[in-house]
N, C-alpha and C positions, 0 to 999 in steps of 0.2 A: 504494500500500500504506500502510495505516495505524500511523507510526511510535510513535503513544501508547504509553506503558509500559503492561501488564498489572497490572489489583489485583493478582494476586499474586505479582508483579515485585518484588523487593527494592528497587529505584528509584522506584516509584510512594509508597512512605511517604514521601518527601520533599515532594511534589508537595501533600499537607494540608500547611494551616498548621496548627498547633494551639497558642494560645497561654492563658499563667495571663490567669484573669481572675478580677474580687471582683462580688460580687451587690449592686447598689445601690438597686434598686427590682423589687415584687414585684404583681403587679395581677392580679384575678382575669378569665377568657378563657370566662365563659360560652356565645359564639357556636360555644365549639369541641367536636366531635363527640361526644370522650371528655373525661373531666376534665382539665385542665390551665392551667396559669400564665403566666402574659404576664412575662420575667422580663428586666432590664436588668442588663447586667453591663459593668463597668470597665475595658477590656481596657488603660490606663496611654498612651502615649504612642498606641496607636492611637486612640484614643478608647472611646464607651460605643457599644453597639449591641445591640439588641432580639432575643430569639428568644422562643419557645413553647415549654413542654416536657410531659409528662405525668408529672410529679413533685409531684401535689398530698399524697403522704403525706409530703412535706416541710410543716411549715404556712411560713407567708411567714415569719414571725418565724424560723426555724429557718435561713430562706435567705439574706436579708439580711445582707452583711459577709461572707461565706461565699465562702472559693477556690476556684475552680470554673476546667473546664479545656474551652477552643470552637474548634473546627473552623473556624476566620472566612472562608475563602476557598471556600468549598463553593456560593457564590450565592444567591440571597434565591428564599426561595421564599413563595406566597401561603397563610396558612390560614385561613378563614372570617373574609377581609375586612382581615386582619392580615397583615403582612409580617416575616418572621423571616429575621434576618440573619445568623442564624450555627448553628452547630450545637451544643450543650451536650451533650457527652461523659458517657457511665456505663454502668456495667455493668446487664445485662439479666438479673435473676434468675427462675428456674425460674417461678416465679407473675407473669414479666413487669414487676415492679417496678423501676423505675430505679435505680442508686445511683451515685448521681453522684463520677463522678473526684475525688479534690481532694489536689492535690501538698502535700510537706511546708512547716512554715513557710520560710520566707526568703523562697521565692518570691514574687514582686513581680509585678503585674498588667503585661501586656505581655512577658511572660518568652515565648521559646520552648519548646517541649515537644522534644524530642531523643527 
């Protein structure tokens, strides 16, 4: 029998890591299907690690320095030749539009998310 918690098990929100991370580098992802960003982010005593996101109505300037909150332990997944290593959290509005999580100041890159 399968003793994994259930998503919607109280216990299974532990199991994401989700940590503060700051945006350091922002690169344009042509190869990929729908518009989107090849985007680096700082996550502090973890290190920096790559993902993809479909958040082009951010422009790069807007994202760069910018507190942002990733899923890191979710596994690298492959997208059009590119390896994204984490997952970049945000809300999903009615027209589909990302808006990306971003905790208050203090927070410090490498922070847990509670």
């Amino acid at each position: 029998m399968d003793a994994s918690p259930k998503p919607d098990a109280p216990d299974a929100f532990p199991a994401v890591d989700m940590r503060v991370g700051r945006v350091t580098e922002v690169r344009p992802f042509p190869e990929a299907r729908s518009p989107a960003w090849k985007i680096a982010v700082d996550f502090g005593i973890l290190g920096h690690r790559w993902t993809s996101a479909q958040v082009t109505h951010y422009s790069a300037e807007e994202l760069i320095g910018r507190t942002v909150v990733g899923a890191i332990n979710l596994g690298r997944k492959r997208i059009a030749g590119f390896t994204s290593e984490f997952l970049l959290l945000g809300a999903v509005g009615t027209g589909g539009e990302v808006r990306l999580l971003r905790p208050d100041d203090g927070a410090d890159p490498g922070d847990p998310i509670a």
